[in-house]
FISEMAR-137849 format. One record per residue: z, y, x of N, C-alpha, C in turn; residue in one letter. Coordinates in steps of 0.02 Angstrom, whole numbers, plus 50000, padded with zeros to 5 digits. Layout:
BEGIN
R  n.zz  n.yy  n.xx ca.zz ca.yy ca.xx  c.zz  c.yy  c.xx resn
R     Z     Y     X     Z     Y     X     Z     Y     X    A
...
END
This chain:
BEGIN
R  n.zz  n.yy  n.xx ca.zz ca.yy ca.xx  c.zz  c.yy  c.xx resn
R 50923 49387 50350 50939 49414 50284 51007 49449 50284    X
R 51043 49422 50330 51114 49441 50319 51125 49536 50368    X
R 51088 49519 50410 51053 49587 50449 51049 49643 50404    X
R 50979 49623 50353 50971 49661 50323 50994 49708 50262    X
R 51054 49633 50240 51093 49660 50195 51141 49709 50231    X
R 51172 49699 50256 51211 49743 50303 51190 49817 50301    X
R 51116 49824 50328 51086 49899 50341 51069 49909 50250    X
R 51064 49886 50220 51061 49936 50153 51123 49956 50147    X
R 51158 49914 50139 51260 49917 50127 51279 49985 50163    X
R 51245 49990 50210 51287 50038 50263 51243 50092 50244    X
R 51173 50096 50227 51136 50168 50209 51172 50187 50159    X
R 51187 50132 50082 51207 50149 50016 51271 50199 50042    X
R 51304 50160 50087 51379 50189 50087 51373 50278 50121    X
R 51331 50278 50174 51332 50336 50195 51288 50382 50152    X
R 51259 50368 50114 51243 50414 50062 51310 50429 50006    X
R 51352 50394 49987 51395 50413 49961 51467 50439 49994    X
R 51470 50421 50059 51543 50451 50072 51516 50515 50145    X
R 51455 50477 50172 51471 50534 50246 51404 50599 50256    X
R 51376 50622 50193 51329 50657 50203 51265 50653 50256    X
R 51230 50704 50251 51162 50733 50278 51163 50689 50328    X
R 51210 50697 50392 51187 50667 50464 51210 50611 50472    X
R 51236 50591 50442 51258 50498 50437 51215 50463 50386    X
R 51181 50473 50348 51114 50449 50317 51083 50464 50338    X
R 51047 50522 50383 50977 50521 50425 51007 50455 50477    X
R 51073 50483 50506 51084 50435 50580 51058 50342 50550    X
R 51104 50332 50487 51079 50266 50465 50994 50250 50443    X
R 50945 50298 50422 50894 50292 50434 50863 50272 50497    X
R 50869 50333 50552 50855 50324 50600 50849 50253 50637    X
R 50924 50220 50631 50946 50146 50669 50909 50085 50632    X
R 50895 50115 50531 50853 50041 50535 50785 50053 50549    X
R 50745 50117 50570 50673 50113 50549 50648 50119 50643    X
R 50682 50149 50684 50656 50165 50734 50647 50087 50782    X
R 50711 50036 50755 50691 49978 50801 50607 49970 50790    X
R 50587 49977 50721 50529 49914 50680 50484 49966 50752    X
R 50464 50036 50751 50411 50033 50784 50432 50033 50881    X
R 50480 50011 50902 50515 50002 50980 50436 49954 50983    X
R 50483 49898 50921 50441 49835 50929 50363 49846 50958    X
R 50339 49896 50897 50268 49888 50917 50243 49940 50987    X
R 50274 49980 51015 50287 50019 51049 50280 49953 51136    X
R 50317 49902 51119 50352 49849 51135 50265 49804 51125    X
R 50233 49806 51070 50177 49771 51099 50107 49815 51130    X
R 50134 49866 51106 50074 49922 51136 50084 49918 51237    X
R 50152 49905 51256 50139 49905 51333 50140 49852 51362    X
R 50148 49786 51322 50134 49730 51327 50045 49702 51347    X
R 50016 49754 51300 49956 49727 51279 49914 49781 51357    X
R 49940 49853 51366 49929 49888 51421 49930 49852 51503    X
R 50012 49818 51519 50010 49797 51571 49961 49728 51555    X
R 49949 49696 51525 49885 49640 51537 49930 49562 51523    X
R 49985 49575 51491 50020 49498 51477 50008 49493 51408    X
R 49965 49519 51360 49956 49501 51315 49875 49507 51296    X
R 49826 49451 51299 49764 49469 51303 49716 49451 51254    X
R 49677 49477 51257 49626 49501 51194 49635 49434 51146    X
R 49608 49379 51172 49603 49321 51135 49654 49293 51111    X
R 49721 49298 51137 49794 49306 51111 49796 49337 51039    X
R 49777 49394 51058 49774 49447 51004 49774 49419 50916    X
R 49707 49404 50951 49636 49397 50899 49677 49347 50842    X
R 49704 49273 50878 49715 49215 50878 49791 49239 50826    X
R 49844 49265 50864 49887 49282 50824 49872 49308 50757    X
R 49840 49353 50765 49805 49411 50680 49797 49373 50646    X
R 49746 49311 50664 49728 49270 50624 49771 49241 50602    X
R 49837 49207 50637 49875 49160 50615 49920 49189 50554    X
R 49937 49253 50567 49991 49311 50520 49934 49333 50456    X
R 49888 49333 50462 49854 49361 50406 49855 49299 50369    X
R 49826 49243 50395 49834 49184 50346 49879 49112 50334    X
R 49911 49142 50359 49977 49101 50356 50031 49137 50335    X
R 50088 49187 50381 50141 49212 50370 50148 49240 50339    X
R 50115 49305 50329 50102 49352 50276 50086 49329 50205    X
R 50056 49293 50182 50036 49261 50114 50097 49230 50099    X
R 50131 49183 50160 50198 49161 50131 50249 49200 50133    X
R 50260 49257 50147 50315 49300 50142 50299 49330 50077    X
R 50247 49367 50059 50217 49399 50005 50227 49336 49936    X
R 50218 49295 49953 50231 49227 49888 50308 49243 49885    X
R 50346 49217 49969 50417 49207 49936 50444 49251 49917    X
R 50434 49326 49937 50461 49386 49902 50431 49386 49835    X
R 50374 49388 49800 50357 49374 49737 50397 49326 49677    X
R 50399 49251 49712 50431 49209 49676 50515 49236 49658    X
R 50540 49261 49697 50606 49260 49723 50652 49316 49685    X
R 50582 49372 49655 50610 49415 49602 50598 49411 49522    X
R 50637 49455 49507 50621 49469 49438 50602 49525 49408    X
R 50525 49501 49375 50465 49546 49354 50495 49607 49327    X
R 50560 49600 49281 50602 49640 49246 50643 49712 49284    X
R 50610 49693 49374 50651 49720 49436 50591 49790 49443    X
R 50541 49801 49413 50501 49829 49415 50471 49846 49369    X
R 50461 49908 49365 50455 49952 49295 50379 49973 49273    X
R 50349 49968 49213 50270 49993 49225 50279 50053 49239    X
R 50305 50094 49246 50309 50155 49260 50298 50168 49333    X
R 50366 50103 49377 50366 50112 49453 50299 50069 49488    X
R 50253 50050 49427 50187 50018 49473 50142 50067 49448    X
R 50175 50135 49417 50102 50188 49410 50112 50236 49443    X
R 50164 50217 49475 50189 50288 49530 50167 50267 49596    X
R 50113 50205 49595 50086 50182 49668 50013 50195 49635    X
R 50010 50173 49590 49919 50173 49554 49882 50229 49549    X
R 49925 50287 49513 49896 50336 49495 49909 50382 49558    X
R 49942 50397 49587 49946 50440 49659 49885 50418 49710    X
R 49867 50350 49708 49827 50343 49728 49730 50341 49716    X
R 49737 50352 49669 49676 50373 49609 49657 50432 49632    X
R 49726 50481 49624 49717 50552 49638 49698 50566 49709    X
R 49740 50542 49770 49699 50560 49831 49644 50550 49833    X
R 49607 50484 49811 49535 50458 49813 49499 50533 49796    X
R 49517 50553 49731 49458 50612 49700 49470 50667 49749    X
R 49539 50687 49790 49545 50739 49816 49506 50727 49868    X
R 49500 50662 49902 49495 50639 49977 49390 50662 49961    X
R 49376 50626 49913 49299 50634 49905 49290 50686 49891    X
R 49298 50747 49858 49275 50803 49839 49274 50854 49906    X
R 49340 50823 49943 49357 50896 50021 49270 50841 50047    X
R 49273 50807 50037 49212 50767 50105 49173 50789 50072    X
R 49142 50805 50011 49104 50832 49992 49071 50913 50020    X
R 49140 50955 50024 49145 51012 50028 49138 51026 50108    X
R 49165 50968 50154 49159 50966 50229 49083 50960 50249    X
R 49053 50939 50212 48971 50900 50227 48962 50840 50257    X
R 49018 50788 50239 49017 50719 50295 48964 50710 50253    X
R 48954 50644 50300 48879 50589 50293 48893 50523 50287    X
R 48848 50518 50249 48872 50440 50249 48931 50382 50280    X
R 48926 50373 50319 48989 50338 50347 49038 50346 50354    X
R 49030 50424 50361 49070 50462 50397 49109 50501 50332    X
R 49089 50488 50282 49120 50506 50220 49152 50468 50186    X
R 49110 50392 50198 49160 50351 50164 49227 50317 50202    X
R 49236 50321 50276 49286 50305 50300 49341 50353 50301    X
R 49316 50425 50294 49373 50483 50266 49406 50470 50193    X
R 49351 50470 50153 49379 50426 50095 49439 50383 50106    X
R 49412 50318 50131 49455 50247 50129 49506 50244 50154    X
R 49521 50300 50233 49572 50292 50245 49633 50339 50222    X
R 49614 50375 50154 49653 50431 50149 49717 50382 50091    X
R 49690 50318 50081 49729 50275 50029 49755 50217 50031    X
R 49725 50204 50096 49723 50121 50121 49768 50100 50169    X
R 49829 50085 50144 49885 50092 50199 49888 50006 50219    X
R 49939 50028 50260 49973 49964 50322 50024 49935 50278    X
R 50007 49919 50208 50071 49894 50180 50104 49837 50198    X
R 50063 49779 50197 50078 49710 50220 50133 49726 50300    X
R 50090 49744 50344 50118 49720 50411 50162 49783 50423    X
R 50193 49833 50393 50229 49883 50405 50254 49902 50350    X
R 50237 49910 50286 50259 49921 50241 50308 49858 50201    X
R 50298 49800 50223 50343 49750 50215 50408 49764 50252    X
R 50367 49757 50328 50438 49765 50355 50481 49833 50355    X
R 50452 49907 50351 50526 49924 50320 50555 49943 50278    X
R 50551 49913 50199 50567 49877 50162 50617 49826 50189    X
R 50598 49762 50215 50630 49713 50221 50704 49772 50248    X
R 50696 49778 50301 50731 49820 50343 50802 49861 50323    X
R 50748 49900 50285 50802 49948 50258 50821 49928 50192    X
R 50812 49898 50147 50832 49878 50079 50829 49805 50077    X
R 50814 49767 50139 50872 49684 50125 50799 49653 50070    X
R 50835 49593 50036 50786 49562 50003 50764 49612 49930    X
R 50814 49640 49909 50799 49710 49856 50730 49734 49849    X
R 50720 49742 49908 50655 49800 49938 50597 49735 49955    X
R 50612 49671 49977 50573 49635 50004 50543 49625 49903    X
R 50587 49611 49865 50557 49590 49791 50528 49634 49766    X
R 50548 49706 49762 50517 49760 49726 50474 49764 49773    X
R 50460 49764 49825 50414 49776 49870 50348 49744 49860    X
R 50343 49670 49854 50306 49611 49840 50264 49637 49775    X
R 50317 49662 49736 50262 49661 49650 50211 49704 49693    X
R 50224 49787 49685 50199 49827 49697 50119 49800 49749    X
R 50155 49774 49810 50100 49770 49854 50056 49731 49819    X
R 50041 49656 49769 50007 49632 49741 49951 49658 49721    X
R 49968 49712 49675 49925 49785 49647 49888 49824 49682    X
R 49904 49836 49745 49913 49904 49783 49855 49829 49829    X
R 49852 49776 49861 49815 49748 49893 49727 49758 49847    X
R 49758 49727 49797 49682 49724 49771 49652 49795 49754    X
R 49687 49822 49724 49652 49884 49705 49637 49926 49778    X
R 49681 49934 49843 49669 49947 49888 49593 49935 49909    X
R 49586 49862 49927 49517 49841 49947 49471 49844 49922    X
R 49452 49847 49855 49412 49851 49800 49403 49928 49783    X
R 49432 49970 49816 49395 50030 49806 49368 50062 49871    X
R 49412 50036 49928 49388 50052 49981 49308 50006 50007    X
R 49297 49945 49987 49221 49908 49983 49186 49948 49950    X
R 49193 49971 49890 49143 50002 49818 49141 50075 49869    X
R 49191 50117 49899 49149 50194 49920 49112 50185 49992    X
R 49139 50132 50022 49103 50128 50089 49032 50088 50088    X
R 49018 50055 50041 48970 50034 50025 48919 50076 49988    X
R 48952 50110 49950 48892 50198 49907 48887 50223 49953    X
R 48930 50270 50009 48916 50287 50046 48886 50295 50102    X
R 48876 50217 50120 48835 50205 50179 48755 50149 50162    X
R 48745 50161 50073 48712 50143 50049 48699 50057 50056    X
R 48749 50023 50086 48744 49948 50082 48762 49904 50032    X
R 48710 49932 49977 48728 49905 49927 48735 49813 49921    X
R 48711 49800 49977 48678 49724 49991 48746 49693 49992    X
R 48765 49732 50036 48839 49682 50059 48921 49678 50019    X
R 48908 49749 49952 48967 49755 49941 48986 49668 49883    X
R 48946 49639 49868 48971 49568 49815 49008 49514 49872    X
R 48959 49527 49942 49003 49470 50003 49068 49494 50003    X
R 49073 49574 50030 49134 49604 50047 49190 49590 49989    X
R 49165 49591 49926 49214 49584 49869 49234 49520 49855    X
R 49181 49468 49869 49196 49389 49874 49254 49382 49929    X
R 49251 49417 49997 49300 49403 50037 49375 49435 50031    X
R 49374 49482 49987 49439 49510 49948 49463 49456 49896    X
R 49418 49442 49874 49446 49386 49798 49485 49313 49841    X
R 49437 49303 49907 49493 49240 49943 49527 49261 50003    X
R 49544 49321 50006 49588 49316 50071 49638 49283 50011    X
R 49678 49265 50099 49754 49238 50096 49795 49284 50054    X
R 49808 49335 50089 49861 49395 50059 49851 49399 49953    X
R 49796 49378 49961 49778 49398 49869 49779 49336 49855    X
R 49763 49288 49864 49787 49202 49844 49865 49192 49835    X
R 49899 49207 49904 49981 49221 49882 50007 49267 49860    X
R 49961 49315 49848 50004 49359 49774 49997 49345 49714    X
R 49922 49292 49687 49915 49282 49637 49954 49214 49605    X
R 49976 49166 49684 49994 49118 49656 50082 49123 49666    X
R 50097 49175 49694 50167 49193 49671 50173 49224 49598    X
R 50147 49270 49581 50153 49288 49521 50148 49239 49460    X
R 50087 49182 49458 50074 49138 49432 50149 49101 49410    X
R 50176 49082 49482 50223 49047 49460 50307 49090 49428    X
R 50282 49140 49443 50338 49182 49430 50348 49196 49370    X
R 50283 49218 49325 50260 49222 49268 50257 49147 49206    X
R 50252 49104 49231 50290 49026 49205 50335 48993 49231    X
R 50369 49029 49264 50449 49010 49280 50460 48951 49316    X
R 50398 48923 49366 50383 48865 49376 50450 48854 49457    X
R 50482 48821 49461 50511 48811 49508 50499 48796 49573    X
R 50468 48809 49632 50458 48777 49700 50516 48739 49710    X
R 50495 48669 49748 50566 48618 49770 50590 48665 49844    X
R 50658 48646 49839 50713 48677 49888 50688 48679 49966    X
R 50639 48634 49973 50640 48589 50028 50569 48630 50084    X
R 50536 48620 50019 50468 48681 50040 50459 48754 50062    X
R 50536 48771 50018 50552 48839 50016 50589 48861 50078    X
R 50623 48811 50104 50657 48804 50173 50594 48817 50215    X
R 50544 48787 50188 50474 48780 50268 50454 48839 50264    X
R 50431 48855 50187 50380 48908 50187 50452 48962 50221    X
R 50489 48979 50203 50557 49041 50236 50537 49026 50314    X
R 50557 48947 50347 50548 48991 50419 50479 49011 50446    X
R 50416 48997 50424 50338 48990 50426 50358 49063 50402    X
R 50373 49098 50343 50373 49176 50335 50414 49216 50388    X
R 50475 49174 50426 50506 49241 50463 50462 49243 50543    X
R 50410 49212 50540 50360 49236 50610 50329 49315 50597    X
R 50321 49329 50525 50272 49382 50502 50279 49443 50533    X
R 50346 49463 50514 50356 49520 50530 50346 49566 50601    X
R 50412 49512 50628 50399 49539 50710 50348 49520 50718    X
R 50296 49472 50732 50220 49465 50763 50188 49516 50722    X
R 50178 49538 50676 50132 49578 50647 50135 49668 50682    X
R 50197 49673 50700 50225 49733 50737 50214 49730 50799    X
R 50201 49679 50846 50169 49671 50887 50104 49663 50901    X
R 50078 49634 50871 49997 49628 50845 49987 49709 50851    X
R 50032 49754 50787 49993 49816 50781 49996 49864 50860    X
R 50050 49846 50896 50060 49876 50947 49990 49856 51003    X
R 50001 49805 51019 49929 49781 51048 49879 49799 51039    X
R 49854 49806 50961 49810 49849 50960 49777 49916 50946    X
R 49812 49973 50970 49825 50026 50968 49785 50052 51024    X
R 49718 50107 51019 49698 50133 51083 49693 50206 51075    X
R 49712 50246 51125 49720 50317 51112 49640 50363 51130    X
R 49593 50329 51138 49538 50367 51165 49514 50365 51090    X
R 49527 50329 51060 49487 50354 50973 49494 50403 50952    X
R 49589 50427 50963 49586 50492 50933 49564 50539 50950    X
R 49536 50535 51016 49512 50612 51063 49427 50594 51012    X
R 49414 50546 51006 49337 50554 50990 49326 50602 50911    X
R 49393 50602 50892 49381 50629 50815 49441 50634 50801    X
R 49467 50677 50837 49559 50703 50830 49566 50747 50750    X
R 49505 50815 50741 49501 50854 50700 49505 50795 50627    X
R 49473 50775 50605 49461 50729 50557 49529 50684 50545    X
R 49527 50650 50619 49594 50615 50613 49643 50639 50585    X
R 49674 50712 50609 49724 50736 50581 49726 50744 50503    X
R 49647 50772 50488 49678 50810 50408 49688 50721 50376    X
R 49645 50691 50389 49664 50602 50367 49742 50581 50381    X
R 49757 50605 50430 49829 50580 50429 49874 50631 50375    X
R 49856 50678 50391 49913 50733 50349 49891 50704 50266    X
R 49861 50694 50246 49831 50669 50168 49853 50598 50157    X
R 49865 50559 50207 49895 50490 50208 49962 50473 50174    X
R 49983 50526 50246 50046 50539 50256 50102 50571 50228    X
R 50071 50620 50205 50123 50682 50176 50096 50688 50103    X
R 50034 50716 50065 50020 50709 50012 50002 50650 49974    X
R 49978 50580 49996 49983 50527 49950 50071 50516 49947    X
R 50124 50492 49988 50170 50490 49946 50203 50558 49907    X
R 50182 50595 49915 50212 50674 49888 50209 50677 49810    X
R 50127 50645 49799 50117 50624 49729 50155 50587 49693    X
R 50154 50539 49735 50206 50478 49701 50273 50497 49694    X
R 50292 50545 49731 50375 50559 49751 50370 50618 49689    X
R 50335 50654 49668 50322 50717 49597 50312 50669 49521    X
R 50290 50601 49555 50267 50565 49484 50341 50532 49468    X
R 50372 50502 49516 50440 50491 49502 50494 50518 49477    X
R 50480 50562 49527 50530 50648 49494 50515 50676 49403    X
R 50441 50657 49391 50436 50679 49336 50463 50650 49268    X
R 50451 50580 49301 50477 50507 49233 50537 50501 49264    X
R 50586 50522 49291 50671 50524 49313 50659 50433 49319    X
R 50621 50425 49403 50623 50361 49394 50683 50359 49468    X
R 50735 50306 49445 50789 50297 49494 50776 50284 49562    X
R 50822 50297 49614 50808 50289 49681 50773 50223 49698    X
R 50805 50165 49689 50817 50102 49702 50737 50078 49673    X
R 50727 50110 49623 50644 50110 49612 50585 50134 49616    X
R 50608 50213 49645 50565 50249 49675 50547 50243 49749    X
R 50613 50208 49799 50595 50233 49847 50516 50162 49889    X
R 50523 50082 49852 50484 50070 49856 50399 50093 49875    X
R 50392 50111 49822 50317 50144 49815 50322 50200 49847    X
R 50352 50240 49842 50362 50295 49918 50333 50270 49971    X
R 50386 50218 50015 50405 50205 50068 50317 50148 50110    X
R 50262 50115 50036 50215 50079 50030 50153 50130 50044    X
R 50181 50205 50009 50112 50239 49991 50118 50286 50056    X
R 50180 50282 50111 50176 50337 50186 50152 50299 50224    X
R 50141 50234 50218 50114 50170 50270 50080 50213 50296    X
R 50063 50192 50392 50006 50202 50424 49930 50179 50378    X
R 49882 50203 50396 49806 50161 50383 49818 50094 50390    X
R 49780 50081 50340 49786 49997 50388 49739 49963 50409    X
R 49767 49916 50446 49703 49908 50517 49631 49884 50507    X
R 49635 49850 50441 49579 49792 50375 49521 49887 50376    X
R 49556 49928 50384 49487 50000 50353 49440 49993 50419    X
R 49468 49997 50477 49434 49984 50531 49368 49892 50518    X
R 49394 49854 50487 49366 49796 50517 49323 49816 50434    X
R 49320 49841 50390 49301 49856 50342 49229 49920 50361    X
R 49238 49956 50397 49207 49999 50416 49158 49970 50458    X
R 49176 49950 50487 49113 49897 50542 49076 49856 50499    X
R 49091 49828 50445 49048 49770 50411 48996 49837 50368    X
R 49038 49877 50348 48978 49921 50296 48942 49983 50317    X
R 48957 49995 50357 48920 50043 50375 48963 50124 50394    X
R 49031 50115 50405 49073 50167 50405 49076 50200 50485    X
R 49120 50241 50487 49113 50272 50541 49189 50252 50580    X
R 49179 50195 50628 49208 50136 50686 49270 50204 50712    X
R 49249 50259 50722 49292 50271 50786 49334 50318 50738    X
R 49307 50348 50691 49363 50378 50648 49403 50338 50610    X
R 49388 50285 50578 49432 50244 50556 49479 50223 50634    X
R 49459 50196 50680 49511 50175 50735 49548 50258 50733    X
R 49530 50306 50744 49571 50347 50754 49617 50384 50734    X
R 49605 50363 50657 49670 50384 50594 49724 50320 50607    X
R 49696 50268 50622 49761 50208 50628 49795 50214 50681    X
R 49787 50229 50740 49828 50229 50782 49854 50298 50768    X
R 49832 50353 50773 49873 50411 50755 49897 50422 50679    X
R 49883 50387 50628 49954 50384 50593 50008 50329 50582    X
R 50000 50291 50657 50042 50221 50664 50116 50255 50704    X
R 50078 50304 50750 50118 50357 50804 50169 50391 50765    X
R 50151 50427 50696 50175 50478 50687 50215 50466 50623    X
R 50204 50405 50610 50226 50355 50549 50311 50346 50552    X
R 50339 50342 50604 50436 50346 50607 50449 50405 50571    X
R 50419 50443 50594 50431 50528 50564 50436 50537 50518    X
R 50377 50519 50472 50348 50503 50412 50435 50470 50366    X
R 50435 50430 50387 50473 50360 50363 50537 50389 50348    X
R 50567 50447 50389 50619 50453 50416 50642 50507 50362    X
R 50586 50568 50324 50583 50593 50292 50581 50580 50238    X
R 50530 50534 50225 50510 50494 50150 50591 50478 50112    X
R 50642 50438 50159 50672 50398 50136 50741 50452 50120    X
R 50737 50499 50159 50781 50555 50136 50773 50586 50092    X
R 50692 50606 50079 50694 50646 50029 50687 50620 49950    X
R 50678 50563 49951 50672 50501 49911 50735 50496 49866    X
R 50814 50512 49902 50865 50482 49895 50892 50531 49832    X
END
């Protein structure tokens, strides 16, 4: 925590005393470690010391364990008052809008079924949790970890719940979309956002003692989750559907937060609350569209191939967002 306070302290400051290249330079130093890391599990997982069933085993442990408790303690830990309805419609409605843009070009492209609804899903469905937490955490300290938390709450459910409902029309499995939506209503990640808010919303106190466990049980999340994503990263997806991939990444990437960054600009919503939902809505894909795509009927190798190539190109992304944000 004390890390992280530090790197906001030092961005705030070089935005006010040392201009252009000493705020990119302080960008640069907090965002480029987060993907070394995964960079760091991508050749880990290459030379063969990190193996499949490792993998698997970790994901599991971070999806339902660490992550739910980081997402609670950042929830509990702020105040609702820290977040504006305005700065949770500058994640909602930007994302509404790619959806209609994302379906109408697939319309106009002639995809097919699967292959339409995973262009769809991944044009909205970001890496918030396991990347969009951390840089947040990163670069804005616990600030960003609280404003961060509301937002993602929103942005989880509505995320999954629209990406089930088009991949399911689309690939006509109508059978499976009430399982798929039953398994959104109990993941972990949406249990600890609901039961952080819960308590946040009746002011209910967690004892000191728990909060100590659940804190060090939450600081596994981050770095393992950045490794996790590194590990599983394969570059032959994108050759299978590079064309697709790209315009999916460029629509991810550059026009879903662009919206949000014009919707902010328009309601003069302040840095410190804009750059949140920015920084949530440039996320890579996230990796749930892939394991989402396989259950309904989507198309496996284009979804793998928008995630790893906008996981790649995602520093860049980040590096811009947060400048032009400021």
């Amino acid at each position: 925590m004390h890390y992280a306070k530090q790197k906001i302290a030092k961005v705030n400051e070089f935005k006010a005393h040392n201009g252009y290249n000493s705020f990119i330079m302080a960008i640069i130093e907090t965002i480029v470690p987060i993907f070394l890391i995964i960079i760091f599990g991508f050749i880990l997982q290459q030379r063969g010391l990190l193996k499949r069933e490792f993998i698997q085993e970790a994901n599991r442990f971070v999806f339902h364990f660490s992550l739910p408790v980081l997402i609670f303690i950042g929830i509990i830990k702020s105040d609702i008052r820290e977040v504006s309805l305005t700065s949770i419609l500058s994640v909602i409605v930007p994302t509404l809008v790619i959806l209609c843009i994302a379906f109408l070009l697939a319309l106009t492209m002639g995809l097919k079924k699967g292959t339409l609804g995973s262009f769809v899903q991944t044009t909205f469905h970001g890496n918030i949790t396991y990347i969009g937490l951390a840089v947040l955490y990163y670069m804005m300290g616990e600030e960003g970890m609280r404003r961060g938390s509301i937002l993602i709450g929103f942005l989880i459910l509505m995320n999954n719940t629209l990406a089930i409902a088009i991949l399911s029309w689309a690939s006509r499995r109508h059978e499976n979309i009430w399982k798929s939506l039953a398994s959104v209503v109990k993941s972990p990640l949406i249990i600890g956002t609901v039961l952080g808010m819960f308590l946040l919303y009746l002011d209910i106190p967690v004892p000191i003692l728990l909060m100590k466990t659940m804190g060090i049980l939450a600081n596994i999340a981050l770095p393992m989750a950045l490794i996790i994503i590194g590990a599983s990263m394969s570059m032959n997806t994108i050759r299978n559907s590079f064309k697709l991939s790209g315009i999916v990444v460029f629509m991810k990437l550059m026009v879903l937060p662009s919206l949000s960054f014009a919707f902010c600009h328009l309601y003069a919503i302040p840095f410190t609350d804009a750059l949140p939902g920015i920084i949530l809505l440039a996320t890579p894909t996230a990796t749930t569209s892939f394991i989402l795509a396989n259950q309904l009927g989507g198309d496996t190798d284009l979804a793998s191939g928008v995630i790893t190539l906008s996981t790649l190109l995602s520093p860049f992304v980040f590096i811009f967002w947060a400048y032009a944000a400021r």
